[in-house]
C-alpha positions as CSV (number, residue, x, y, z in Angstrom):
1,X,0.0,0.0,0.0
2,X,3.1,2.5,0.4
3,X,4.4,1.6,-2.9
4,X,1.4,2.5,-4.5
5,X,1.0,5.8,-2.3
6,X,4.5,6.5,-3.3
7,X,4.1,5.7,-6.8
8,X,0.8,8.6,-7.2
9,X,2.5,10.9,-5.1
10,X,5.8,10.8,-7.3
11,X,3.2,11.2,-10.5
12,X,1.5,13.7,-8.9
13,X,4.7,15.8,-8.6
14,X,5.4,15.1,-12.1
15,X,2.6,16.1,-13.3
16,X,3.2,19.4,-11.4
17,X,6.4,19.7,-12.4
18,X,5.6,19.6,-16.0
19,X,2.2,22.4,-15.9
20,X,5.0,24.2,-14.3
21,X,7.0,23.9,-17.0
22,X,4.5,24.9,-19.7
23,X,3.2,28.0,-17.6
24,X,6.8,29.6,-17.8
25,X,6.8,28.9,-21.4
26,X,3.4,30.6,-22.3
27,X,4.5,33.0,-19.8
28,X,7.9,34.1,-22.1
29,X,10.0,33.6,-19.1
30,X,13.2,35.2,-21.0
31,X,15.5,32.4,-20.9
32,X,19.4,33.8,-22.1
33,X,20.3,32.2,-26.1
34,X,24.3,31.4,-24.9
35,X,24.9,31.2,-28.8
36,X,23.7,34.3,-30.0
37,X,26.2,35.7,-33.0
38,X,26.4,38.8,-35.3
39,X,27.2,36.7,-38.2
40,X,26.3,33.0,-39.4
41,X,29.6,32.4,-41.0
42,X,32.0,31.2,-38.4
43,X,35.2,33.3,-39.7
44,X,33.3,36.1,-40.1
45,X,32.5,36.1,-36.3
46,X,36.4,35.6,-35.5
47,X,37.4,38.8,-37.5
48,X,34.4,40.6,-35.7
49,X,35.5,39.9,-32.0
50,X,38.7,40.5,-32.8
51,X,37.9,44.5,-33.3
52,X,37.7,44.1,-29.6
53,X,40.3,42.6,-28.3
54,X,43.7,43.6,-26.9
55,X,47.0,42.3,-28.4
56,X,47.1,39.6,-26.0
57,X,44.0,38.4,-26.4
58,X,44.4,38.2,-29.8
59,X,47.5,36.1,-29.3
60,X,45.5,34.2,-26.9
61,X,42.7,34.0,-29.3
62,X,45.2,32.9,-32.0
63,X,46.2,29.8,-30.2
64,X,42.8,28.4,-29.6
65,X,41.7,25.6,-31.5
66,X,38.2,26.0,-33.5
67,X,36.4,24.2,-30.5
68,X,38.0,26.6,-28.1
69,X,37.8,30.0,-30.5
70,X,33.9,29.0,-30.2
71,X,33.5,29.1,-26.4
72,X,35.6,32.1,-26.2
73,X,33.5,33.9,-28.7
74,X,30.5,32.6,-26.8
75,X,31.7,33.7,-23.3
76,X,32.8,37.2,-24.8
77,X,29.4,38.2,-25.8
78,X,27.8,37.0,-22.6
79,X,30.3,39.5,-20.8
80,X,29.5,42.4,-22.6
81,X,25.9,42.3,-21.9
82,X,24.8,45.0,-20.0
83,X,21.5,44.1,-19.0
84,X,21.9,39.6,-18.0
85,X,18.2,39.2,-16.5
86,X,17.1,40.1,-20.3
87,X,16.3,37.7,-23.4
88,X,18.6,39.7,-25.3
89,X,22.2,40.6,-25.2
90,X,21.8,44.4,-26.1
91,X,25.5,44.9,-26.6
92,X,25.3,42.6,-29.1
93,X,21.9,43.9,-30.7
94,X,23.9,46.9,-30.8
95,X,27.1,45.5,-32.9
96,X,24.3,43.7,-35.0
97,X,22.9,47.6,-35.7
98,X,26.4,48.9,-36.3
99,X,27.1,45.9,-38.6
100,X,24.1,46.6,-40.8
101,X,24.6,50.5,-40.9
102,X,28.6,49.9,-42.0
103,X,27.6,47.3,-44.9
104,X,24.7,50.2,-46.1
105,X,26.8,53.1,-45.8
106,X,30.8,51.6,-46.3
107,X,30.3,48.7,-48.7
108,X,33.1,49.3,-51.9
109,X,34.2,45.6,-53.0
110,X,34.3,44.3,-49.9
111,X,31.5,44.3,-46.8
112,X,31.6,47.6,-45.4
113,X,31.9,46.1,-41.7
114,X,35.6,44.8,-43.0
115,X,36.7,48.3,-43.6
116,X,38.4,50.7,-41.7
117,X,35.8,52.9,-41.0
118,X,33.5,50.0,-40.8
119,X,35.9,48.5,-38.0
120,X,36.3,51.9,-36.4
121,X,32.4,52.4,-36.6
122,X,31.8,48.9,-34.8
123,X,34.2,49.5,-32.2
124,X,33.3,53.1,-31.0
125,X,29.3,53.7,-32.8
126,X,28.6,57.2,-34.3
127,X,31.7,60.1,-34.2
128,X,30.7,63.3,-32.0
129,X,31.9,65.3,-35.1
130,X,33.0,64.4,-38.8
131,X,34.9,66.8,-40.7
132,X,35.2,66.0,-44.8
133,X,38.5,67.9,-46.6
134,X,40.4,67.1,-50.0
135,X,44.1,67.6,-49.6
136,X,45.4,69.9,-51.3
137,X,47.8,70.4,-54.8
138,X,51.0,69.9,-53.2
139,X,50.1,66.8,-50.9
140,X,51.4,63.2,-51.6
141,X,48.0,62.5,-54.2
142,X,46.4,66.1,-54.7
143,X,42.5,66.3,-54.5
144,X,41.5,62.9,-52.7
145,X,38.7,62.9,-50.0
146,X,39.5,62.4,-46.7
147,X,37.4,62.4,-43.7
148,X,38.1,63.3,-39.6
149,X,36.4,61.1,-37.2
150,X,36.1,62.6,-33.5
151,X,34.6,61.0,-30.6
152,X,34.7,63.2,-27.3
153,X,31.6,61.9,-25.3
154,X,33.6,59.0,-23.3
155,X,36.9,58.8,-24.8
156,X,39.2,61.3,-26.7
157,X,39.9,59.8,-30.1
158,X,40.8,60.6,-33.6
159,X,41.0,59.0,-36.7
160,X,41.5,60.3,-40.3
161,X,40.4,57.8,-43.1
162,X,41.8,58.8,-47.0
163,X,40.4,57.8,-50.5
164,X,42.9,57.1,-52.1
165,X,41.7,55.3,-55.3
166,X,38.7,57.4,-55.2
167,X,36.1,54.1,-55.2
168,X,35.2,55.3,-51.9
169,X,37.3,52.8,-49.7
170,X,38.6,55.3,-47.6
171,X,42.0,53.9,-45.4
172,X,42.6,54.5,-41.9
173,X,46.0,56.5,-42.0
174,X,46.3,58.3,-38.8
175,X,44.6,57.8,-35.4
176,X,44.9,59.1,-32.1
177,X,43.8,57.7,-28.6
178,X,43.5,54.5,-29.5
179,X,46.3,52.0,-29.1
180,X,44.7,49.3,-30.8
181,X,45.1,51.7,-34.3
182,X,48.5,52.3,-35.9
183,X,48.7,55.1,-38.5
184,X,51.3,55.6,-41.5
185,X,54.6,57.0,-40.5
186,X,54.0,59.7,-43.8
187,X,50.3,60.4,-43.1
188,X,50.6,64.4,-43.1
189,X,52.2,63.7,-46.5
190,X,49.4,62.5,-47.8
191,X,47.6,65.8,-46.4
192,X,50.1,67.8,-47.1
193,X,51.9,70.8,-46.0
194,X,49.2,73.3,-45.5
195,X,47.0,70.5,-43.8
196,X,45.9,72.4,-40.6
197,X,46.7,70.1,-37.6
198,X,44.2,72.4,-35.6
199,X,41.7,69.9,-37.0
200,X,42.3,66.9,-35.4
201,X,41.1,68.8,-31.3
């Protein structure tokens, strides 16, 4: 008589158990997607993380096998959430957003979120100020397009992309603030000498 007592209550608390379960679910409980990615292709999310990451994380990064590349990308996203107790990771909603607006606005042969100002744009968002020149008759290449990204709000950085083949793939050839960035040893050449430095502050 216990057995069978024990055997209803256990289905009893099964059966709780389980309307439990389906009352979350029509409830939208958020419950956290742990493999949430910008991009489908695989590669495509390596290059993206790596915008992001400091030189030895990148050599870290490097090292990892494809297994371990994956969790790393995994875990990376889930610490840049800024809101956890959501359903989604609005950092990387965000880098999705950014993603999208590059490949509109930078795409020349090549997805505009693999070019420089693509990259710079995912890293940092919109520029406090953008200032669009031609260099002058005496620079390096005379009447190119060149543009001056600032960003002021939380951070002090410059960058100044160039077009040099005039297709609108605009190189990053000087940038300031951000050690991640390197710029051309020549890059005021390519301004030349009238270029007012007074720009870049």
């Amino acid at each position: 008589m216990k057995k069978i007592f024990l055997l209803l209550f256990i289905c009893f608390c099964l059966n709780l158990f389980a309307e439990g379960s389906k009352s979350l679910k029509e409830q939208n409980v958020p419950t956290k997607n742990v493999t949430q990615r910008v991009f489908s292709d695989i590669e495509d999310e390596y290059i993206l993380v790596r915008y992001f990451l400091t030189s030895n994380q990148k050599r870290y990064f490097k090292s990892l096998n494809e297994e371990g590349r994956n969790k790393y990308i995994e875990s990376f996203w889930q610490a840049q959430d800024t809101n956890p107790v959501t359903e989604k990771n609005e950092f990387l909603e965000e880098i999705k957003a950014r993603a999208a607006y590059c490949n509109h606005r930078f795409t020349h042969f090549k997805p505009g979120w693999k070019t420089d100002r693509g990259r710079i744009y995912i890293k940092h968002g919109e520029p406090y100020e953008i200032l669009k020149e031609t260099t002058g008759f005496s620079a390096k290449y005379p009447q190119k397009e060149y543009q001056i990204w600032k960003y002021r709000i939380t951070s002090y950085l410059t960058y100044i992309f160039i077009d040099l083949q005039q297709h609108g793939d605009y190189r990053l050839i000087f940038s300031d603030g951000d050690d991640a960035e390197g710029f051309w040893a020549d890059w005021l050449n390519y301004l030349g000498p009238n270029f007012d430095e007074g720009l870049l502050y």
